[in-house]
C-alpha positions, 0 to 999 in steps of 0.5 A: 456494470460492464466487465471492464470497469469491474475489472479495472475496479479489482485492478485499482483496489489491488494497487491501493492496498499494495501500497497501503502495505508498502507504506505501512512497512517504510513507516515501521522501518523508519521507526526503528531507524528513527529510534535507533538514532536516538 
């Protein structure tokens, strides 16, 4: 495999699990707003 796409490679699953983290965070947040309201 050639540098590149192992680096591209890294690049991507370090993009995929910011925002899996970020989604995990809005999600929670949006629980607590939620269940504020009610």
């Amino acid at each position: 495999m050639p540098p590149f796409t192992l680096a591209l490679k890294q690049i991507l699953v370090t993009v995929f699990y910011r925002v899996n983290s970020v989604q995990r965070l809005f999600s929670s947040i949006w629980r607590c707003a939620v269940s504020d309201h009610n």
